[in-house]
C-alpha positions as CSV (number, residue, x, y, z in Angstrom):
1,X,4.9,-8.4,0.3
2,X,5.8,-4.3,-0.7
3,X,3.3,-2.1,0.7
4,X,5.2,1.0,0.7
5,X,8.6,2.1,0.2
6,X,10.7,5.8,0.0
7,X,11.8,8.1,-3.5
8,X,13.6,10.7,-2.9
9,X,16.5,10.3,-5.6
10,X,15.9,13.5,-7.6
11,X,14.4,11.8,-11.4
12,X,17.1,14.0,-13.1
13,X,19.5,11.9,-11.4
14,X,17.7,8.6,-12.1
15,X,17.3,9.2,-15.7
16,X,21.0,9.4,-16.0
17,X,21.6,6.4,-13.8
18,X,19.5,4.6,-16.2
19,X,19.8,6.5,-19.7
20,X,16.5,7.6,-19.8
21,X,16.0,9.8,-23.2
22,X,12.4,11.3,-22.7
23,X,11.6,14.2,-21.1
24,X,12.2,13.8,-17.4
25,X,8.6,13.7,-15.1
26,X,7.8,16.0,-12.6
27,X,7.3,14.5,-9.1
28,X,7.8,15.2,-5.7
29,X,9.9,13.5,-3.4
30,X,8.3,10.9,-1.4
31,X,9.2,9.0,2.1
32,X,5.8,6.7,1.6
33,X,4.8,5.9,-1.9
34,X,1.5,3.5,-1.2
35,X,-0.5,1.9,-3.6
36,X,-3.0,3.8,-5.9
37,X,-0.3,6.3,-5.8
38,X,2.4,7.3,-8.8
39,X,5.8,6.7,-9.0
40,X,8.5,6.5,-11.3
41,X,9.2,3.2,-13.3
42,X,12.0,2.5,-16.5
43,X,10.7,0.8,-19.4
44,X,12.0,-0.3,-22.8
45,X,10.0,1.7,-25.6
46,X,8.4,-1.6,-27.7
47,X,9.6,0.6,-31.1
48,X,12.8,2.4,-30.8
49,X,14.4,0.1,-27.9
50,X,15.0,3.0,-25.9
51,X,14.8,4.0,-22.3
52,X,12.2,5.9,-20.9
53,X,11.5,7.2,-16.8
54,X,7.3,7.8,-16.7
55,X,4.9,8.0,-13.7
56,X,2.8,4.9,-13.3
57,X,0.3,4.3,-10.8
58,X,0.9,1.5,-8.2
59,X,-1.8,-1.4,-8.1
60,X,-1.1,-3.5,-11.7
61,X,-4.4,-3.5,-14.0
62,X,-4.2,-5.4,-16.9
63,X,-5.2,-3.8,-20.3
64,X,-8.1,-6.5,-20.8
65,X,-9.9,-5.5,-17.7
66,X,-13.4,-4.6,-18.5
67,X,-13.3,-1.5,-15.5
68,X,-10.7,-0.2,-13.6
69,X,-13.0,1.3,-11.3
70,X,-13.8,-2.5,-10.2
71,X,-11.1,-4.5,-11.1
72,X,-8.9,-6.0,-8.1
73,X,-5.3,-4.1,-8.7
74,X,-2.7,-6.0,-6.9
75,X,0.4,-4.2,-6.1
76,X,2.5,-7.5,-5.9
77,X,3.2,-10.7,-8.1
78,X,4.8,-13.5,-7.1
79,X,8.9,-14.4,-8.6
80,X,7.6,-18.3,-9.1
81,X,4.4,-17.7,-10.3
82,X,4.6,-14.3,-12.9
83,X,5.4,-16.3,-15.7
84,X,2.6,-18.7,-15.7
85,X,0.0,-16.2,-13.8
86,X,-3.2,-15.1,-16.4
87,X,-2.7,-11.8,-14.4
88,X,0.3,-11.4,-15.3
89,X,2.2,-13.5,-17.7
90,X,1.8,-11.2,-20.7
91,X,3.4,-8.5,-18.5
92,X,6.1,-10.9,-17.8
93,X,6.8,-12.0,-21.4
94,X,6.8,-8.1,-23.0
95,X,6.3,-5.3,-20.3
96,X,8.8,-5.6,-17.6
97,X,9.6,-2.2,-15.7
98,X,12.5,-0.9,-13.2
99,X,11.3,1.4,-10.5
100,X,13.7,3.1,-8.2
101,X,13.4,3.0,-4.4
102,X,15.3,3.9,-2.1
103,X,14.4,2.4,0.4
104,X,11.5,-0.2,1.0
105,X,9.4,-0.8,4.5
106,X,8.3,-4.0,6.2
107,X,6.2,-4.8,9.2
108,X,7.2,-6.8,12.2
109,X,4.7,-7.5,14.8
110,X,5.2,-6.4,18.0
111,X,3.4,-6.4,21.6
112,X,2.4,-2.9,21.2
113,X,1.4,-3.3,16.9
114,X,3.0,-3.3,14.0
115,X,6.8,-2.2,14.1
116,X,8.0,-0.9,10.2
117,X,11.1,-1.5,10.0
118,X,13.4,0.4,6.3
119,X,15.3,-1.5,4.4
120,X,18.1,0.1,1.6
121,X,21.3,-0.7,-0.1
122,X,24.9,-0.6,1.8
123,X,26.2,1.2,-0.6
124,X,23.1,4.3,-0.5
125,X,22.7,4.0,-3.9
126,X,18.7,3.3,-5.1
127,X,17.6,-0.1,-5.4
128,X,16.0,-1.1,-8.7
129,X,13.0,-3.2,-8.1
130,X,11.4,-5.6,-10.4
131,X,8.4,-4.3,-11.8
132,X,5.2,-5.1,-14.1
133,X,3.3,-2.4,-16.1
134,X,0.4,-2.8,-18.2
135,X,-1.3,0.1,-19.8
136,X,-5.7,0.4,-19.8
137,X,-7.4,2.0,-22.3
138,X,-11.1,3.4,-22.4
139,X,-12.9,4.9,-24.0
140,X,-11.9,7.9,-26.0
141,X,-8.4,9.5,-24.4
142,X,-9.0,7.7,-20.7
143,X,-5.9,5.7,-20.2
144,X,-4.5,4.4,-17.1
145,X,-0.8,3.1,-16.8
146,X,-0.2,1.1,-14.0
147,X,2.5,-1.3,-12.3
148,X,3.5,-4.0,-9.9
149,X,6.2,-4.7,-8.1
150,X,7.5,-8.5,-7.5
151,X,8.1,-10.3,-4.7
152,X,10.5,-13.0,-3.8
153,X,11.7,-15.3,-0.7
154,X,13.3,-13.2,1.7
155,X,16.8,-12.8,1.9
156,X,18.9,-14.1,5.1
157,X,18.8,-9.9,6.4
158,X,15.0,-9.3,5.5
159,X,13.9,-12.9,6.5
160,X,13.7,-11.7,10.7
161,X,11.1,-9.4,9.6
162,X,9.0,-11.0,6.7
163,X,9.3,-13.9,4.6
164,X,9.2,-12.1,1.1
165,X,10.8,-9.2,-0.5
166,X,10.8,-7.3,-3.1
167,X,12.9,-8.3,-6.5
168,X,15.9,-6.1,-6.6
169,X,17.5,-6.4,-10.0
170,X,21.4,-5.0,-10.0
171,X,23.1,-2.9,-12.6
172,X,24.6,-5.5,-14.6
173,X,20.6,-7.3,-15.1
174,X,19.1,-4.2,-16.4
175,X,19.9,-5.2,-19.8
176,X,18.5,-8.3,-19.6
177,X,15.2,-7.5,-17.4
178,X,14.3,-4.4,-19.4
179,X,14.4,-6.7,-22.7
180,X,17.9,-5.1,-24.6
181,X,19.4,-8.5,-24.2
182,X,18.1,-11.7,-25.1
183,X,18.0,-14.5,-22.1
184,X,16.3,-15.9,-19.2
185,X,14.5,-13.1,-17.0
186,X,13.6,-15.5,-14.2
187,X,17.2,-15.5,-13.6
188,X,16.8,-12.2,-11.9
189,X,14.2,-12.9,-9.4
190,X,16.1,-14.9,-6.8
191,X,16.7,-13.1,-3.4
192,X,20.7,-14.7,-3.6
193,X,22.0,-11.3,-4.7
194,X,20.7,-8.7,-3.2
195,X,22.6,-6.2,-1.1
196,X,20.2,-4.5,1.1
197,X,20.7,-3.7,4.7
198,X,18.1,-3.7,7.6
199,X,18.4,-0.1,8.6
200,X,16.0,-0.6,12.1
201,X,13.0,0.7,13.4
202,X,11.3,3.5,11.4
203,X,8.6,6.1,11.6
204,X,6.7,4.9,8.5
205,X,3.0,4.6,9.2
């Protein structure tokens, strides 16, 4: 799984990266987004085609829930199960989302606890992970947007310390995952790709 991971790429800079055209959010940097908190996510606007950076909250709940308040809000989906999953195949098929990280944690056990360990590109650059969004609407202007981040099998460098890992969708995908481009999306959840290095122990609690 993705409990937590670190955003501190200014958004300025990430709506360049990713040709964001809306006003830019205002958010703080942040070494330990967890879930039931915001964080930035880029989607494809459904009318215009265009790219947009927004704040979403983490913990994915689906726009036919009858109350958020209740409603379980998972923070991951499973890569081999998002397409056919009632929770979240309609997110799948139309509302697929990018959200920058850069860096995610994982837990190892250890004698004395948990050990997190960081995980980030070799190259510094922020990793793009594969997200879900779904947007809930109450009643009169009560609105929640909210995402989920996928999970696949664990790379060979992630694999010591937990069997899954988040989706990391590269540059040349974007296209294709946000929905400009026409093709098979599953394509982009495999682990095969995925340039991340194992940075060691951290201080994430």
């Amino acid at each position: 799984m993705c409990g937590r991971f670190v955003s501190i790429t200014p958004p300025e800079a990430i709506a360049r990266m990713v040709k964001a055209v809306n006003p830019v959010p205002n958010v703080a940097p942040s070494w330990n987004i967890a879930p039931s908190q915001q964080a930035m996510a880029v989607r494809r606007h459904p009318k215009t085609g265009e790219r947009h950076l927004d704040l979403l909250t983490w913990g994915f709940v689906p726009h036919w829930a009858d109350d958020p308040n209740t409603e379980r809000k998972p923070i991951n989906a499973r890569a081999e199960t998002v397409a056919t999953s009632p929770m979240f195949r309609a997110a799948f098929a139309h509302n697929r989302c990018l959200v920058p990280a850069d860096a995610y944690y994982e837990w190892k056990a250890a004698p004395d606890g948990k050990q997190p360990y960081a995980f980030a590109r070799q190259d510094g650059e922020p990793m793009m992970l594969a997200g879900l969004w779904d947007v809930w609407q109450g009643d009169g202007d009560a609105r929640l947007r909210s995402f989920t981040l996928i999970t696949t099998s664990a790379n060979e460098i992630a694999r010591p310390i937990h069997d899954r890992m988040p989706v990391i969708v590269e540059a040349g995908d974007w296209p294709l995952w946000l929905g400009d481009d026409e093709g098979d999306q599953g394509s982009c959840c495999g682990p095969q790709a995925m340039k991340v290095s194992k940075l060691g122990p951290s201080a994430a609690g």
